[in-house]
DRENZA-973510 format. One record per residue (C-alpha): residue number from 0; x, y, z. Coordinates in Angstrom, 3 decimals. Layout:
% DRENZA-973510
[NUM, [X, Y, Z]] ...
% end
This chain:
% DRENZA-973510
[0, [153.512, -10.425, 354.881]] [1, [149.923, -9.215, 356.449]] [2, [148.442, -11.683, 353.420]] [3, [150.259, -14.476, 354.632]] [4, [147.772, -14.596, 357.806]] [5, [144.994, -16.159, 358.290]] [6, [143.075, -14.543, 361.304]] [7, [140.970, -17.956, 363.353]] [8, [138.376, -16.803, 365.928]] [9, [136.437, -19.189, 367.861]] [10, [132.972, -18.057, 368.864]] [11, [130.194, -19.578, 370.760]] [12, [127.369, -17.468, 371.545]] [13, [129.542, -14.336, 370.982]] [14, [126.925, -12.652, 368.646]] [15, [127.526, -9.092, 370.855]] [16, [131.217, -9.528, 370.659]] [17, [131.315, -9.815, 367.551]] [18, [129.336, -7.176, 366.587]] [19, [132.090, -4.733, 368.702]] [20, [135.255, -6.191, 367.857]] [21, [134.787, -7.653, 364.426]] [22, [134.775, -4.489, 362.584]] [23, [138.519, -3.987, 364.072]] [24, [139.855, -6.604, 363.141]] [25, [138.398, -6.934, 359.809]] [26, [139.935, -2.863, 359.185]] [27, [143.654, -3.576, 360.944]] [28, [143.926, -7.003, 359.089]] [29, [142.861, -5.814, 355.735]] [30, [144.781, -8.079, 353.761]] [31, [144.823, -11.258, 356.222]] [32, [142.651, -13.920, 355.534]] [33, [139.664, -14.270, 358.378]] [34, [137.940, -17.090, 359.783]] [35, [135.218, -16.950, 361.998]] [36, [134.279, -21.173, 363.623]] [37, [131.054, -21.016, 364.958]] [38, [130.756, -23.399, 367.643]] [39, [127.368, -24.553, 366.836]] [40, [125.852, -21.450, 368.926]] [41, [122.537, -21.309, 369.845]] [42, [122.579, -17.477, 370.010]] [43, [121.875, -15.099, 366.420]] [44, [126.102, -15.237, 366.102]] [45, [124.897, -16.769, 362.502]] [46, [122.534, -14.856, 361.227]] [47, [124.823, -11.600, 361.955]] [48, [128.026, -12.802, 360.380]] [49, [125.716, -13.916, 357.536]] [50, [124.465, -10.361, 356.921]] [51, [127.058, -8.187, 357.696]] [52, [130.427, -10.022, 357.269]] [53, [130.243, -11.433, 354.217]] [54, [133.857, -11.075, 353.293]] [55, [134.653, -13.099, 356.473]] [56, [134.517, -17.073, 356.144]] [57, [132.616, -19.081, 358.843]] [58, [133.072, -22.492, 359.591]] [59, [129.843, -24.213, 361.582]] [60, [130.331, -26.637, 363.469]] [61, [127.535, -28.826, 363.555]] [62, [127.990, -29.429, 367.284]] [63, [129.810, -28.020, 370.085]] [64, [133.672, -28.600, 370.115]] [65, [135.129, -26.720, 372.642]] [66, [137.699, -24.524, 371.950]] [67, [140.594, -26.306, 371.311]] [68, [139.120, -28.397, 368.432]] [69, [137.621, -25.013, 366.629]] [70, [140.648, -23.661, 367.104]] [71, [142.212, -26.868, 364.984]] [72, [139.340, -26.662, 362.783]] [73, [140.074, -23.130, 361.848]] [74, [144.012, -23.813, 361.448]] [75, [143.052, -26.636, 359.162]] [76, [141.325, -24.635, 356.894]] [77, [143.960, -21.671, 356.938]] [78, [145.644, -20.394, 353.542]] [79, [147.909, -18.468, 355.023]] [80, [151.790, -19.405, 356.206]] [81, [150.800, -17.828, 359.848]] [82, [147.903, -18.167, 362.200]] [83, [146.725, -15.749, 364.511]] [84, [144.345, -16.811, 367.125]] [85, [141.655, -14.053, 368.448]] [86, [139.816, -14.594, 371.250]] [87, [135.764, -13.282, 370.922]] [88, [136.713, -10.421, 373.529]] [89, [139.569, -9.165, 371.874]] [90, [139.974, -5.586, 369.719]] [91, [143.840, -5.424, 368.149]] [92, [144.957, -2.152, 367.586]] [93, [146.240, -0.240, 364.708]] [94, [150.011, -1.639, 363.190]] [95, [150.182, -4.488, 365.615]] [96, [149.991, -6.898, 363.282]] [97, [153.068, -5.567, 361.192]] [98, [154.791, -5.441, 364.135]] [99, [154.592, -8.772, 365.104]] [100, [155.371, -10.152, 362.085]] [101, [158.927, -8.823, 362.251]] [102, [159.822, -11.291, 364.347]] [103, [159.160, -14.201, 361.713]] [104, [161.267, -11.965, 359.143]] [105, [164.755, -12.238, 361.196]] [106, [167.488, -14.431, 359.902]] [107, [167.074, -16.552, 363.137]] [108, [163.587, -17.018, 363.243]] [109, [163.740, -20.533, 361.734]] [110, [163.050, -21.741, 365.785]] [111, [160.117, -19.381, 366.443]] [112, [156.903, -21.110, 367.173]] [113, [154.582, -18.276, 368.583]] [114, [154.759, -14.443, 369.323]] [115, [152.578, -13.483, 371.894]] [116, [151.010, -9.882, 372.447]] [117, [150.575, -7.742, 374.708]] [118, [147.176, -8.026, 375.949]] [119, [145.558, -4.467, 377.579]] [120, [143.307, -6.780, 379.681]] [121, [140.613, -4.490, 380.719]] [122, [140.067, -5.735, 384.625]] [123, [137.532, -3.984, 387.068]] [124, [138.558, -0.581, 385.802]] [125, [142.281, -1.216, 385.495]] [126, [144.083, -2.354, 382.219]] [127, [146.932, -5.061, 383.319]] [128, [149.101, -6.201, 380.541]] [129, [149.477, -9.496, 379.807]] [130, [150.890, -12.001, 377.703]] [131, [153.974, -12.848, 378.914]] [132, [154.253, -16.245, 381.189]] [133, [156.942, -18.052, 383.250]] [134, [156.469, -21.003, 385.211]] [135, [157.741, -23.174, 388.089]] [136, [157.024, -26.472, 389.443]] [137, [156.407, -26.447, 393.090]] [138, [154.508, -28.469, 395.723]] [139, [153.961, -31.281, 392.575]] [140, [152.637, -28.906, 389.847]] [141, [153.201, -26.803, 387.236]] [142, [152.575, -23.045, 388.682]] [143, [152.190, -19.918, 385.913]] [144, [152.511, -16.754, 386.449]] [145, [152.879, -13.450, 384.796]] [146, [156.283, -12.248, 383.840]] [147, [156.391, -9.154, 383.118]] [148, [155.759, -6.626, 380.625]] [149, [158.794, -6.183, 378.486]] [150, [159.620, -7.736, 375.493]] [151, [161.636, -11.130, 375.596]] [152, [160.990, -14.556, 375.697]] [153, [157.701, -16.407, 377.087]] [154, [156.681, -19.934, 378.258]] [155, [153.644, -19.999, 376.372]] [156, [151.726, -17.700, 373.705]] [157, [148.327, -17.413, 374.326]] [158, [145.578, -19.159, 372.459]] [159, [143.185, -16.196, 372.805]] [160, [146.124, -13.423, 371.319]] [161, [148.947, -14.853, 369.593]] [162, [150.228, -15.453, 366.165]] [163, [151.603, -19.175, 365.514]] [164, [153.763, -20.686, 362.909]] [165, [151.220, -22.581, 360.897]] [166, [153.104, -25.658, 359.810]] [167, [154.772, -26.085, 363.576]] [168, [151.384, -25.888, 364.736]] [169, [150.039, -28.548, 362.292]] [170, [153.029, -30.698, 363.176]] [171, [152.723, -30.466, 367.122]] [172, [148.988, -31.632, 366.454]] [173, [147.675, -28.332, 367.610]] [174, [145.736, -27.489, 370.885]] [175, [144.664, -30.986, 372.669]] [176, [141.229, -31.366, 372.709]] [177, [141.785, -33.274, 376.256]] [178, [141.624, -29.632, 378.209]] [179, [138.037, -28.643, 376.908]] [180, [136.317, -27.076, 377.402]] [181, [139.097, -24.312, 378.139]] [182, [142.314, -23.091, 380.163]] [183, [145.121, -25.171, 379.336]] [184, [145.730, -26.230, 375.826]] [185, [148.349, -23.230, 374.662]] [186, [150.561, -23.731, 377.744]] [187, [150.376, -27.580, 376.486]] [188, [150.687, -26.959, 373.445]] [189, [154.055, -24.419, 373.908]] [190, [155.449, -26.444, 376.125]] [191, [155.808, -28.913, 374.013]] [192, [157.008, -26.811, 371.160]] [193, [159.862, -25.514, 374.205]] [194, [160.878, -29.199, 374.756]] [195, [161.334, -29.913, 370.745]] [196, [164.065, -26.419, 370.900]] [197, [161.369, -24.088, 369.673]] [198, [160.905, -20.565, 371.285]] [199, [157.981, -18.284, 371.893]] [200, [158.474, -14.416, 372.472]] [201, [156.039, -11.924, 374.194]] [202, [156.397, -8.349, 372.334]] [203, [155.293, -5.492, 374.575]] [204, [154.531, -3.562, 371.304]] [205, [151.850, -5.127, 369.723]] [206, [149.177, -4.775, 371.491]] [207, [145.407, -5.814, 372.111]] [208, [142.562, -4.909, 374.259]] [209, [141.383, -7.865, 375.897]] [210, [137.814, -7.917, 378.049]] [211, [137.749, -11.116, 380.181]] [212, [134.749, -9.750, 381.619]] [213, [132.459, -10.224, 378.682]] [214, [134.182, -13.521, 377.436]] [215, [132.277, -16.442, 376.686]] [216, [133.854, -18.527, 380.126]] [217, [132.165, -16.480, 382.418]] [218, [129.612, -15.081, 380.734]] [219, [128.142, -18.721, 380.927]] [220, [129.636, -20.960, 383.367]] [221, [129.674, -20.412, 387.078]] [222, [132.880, -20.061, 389.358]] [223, [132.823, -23.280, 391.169]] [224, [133.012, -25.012, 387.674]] [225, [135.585, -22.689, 386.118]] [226, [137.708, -23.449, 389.143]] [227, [136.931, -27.181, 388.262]] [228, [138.020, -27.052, 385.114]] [229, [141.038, -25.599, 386.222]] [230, [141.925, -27.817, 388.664]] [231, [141.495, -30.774, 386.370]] [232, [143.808, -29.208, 383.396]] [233, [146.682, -28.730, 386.010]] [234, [146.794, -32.527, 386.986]] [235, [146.339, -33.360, 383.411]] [236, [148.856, -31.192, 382.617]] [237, [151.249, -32.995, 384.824]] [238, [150.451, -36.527, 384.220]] [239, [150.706, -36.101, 379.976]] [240, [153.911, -33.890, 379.947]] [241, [155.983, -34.461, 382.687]] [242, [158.811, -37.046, 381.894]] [243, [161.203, -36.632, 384.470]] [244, [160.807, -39.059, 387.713]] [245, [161.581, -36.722, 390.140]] [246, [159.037, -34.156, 389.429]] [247, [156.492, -37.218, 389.366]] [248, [157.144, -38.594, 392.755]] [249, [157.047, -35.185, 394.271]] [250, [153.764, -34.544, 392.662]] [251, [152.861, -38.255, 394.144]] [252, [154.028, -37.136, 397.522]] [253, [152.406, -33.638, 397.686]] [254, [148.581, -35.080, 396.522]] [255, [147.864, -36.345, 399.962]] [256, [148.673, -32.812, 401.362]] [257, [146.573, -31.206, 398.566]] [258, [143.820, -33.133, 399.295]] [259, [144.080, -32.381, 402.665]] [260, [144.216, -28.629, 402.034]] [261, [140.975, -28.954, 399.870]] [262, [139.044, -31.061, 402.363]] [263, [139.894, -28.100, 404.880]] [264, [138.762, -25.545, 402.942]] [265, [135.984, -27.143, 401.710]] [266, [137.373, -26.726, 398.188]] [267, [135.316, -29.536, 396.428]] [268, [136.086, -27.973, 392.709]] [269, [139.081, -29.494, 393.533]] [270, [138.237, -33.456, 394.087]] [271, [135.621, -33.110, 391.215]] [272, [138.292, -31.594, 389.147]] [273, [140.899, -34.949, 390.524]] [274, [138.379, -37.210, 389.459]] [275, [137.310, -35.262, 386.096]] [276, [140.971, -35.548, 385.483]] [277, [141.034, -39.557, 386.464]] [278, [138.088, -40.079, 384.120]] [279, [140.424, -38.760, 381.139]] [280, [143.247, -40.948, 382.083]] [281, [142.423, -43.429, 379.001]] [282, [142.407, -40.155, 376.397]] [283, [146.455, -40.102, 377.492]] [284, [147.283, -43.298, 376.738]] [285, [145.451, -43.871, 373.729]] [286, [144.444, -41.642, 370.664]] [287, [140.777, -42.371, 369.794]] [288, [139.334, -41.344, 366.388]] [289, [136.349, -39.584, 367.933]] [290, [138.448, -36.976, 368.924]] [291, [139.980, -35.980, 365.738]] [292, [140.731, -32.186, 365.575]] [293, [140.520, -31.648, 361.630]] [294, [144.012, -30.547, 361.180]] [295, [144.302, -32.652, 357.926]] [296, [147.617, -34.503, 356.069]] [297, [149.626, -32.123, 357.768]] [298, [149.516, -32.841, 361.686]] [299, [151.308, -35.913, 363.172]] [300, [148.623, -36.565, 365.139]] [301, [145.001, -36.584, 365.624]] [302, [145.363, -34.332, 368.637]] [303, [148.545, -32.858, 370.888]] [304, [151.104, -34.879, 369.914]] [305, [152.973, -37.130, 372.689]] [306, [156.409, -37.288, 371.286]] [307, [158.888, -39.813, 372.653]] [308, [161.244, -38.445, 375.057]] [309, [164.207, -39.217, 372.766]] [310, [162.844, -36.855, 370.263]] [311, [163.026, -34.370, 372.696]] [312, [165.908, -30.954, 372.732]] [313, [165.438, -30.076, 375.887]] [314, [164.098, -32.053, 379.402]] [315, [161.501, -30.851, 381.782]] [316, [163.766, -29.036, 384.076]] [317, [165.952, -27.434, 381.496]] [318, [162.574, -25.659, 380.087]] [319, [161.601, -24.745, 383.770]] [320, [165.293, -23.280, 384.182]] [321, [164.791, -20.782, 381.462]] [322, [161.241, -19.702, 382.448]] [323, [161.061, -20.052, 386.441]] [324, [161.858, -16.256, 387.300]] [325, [159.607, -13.625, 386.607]] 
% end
């Protein structure tokens, strides 16, 4: 089934990481299709894939997309039946591949959206492993957290290390463009899958070495605007996905206190991220052309679909209920 993959990898200005980890991917997926999207770098990420990765086919973009929309880009232009998204700063090792796949081989796999690995995340010395994420929604938002390390079901598979079912991916829309640059757009993007009945699963087996450190995020953007861009994903989060009234008047009644916390602290990523997130406000109601993610015939949707409620398997809190322990 290895030839039924197509292998997407973002890159923007990643010409050293791709250089290192490249090589490894290109020798454990030897039969997988690979696609490299070059998000119009300005680095010599080109000119290297050019001369030594011939096999490999690169998309350019002419301009800068984010992440989420070269991710789409490269899942429209996928052959195979399966995509598996690689993050820049990530080295697979040997077999994972194969093992992951037998997950989309099992008589019940008809509801599987996503596998997620098992990412070695290489962290100030220490390898944590990740990959596997539960959530709950407390004080008005959606909190994430790590669950664990053992094989079994997941909230979300990871846009950076995780192998998708192509044509549930197409349908869904893919990652929403509204969370660029970055953070945000898998958990969307499962969560959604979750509420239409589908499932994710983390396997502990197949497993990556991930190093955050030398990613492109903050290798070239500073902390106060990563925390920005975080804070403005959460509330967007919220206000596109959450359906139930409840959970929207809580998150109402806890913004005063938030803001309140922030102004003590200081925390001003936090109102530029609020009003970041207010600015995108006409992006959730309406679906503009300009922000087309390439997905072609197949996708629903020019972006992360919004499906109508009715449509939906399962509500907001029955998705919580399955995922809110660690």
């Amino acid at each position: 089934m290895e030839e039924k993959v197509t292998v997407v990898i973002p890159n923007f200005n990643g010409r050293d990481l791709l250089a290192k980890n490249l090589p490894t991917v290109a020798k454990v997926c030897p039969k997988s299709e690979i696609i490299v999207v070059d998000d119009a770098s300005t680095d010599d990420s080109r000119r290297l894939l050019d001369k030594n990765f011939k096999k490999i086919k690169v998309i350019a973009n002419k301009k800068n997309l984010g992440f989420a929309r070269s991710a789409n880009v490269g899942a429209g232009a996928a052959s195979g039946d399966f995509i598996l998204f690689l993050n820049t700063d990530v080295s697979p090792q040997p077999n994972f591949l194969k093992t992951v796949l037998e997950h989309f081989k099992d008589k019940n796999s008809q509801n599987l959206f996503a596998v997620a690995l098992a990412d070695q995340s290489h962290e100030k010395g220490k390898i944590i492993i990740r990959g596997r994420g539960g959530a709950k929604f407390t004080k008005g938002f959606l909190s994430h957290f790590a669950a664990g390390s053992k094989s079994g079901e997941t909230l979300w598979a990871s846009g950076g290390s995780g192998l998708f079912d192509k044509n549930k991916f197409l349908e869904l829309g893919g990652f929403d463009p509204i969370f660029a640059p970055f953070y945000w757009e898998d958990i969307d993007l499962c969560w959604r899958a979750q509420k239409q009945g589908l499932t994710c699963f983390f396997d502990s087996r197949a497993r990556v070495d991930h190093f955050h450190e030398e990613g492109a995020i903050k290798k070239t953007h500073s902390s106060p605007y990563i925390k920005t861009v975080a804070y403005k994903n959460q509330l967007l989060f919220v206000w596109k996905n959450i359906s139930d009234y409840l959970m929207l008047v809580q998150h109402l009644l806890w913004l005063p206190y938030h803001f309140a916390k922030a102004l003590a602290r200081l925390d001003w990523p936090f109102f530029l991220g609020f009003f970041w997130a207010i600015s995108q406000i006409p992006k959730l109601i309406f679906d503009y052309s300009l922000i087309t993610t390439h997905l072609g015939p197949q996708s629903r949707a020019c972006r992360g679909t919004r499906t109508a409620s009715s449509a939906y398997s399962l509500n907001d809190k029955e998705v919580l209920k399955k995922f809110e322990k660690p």
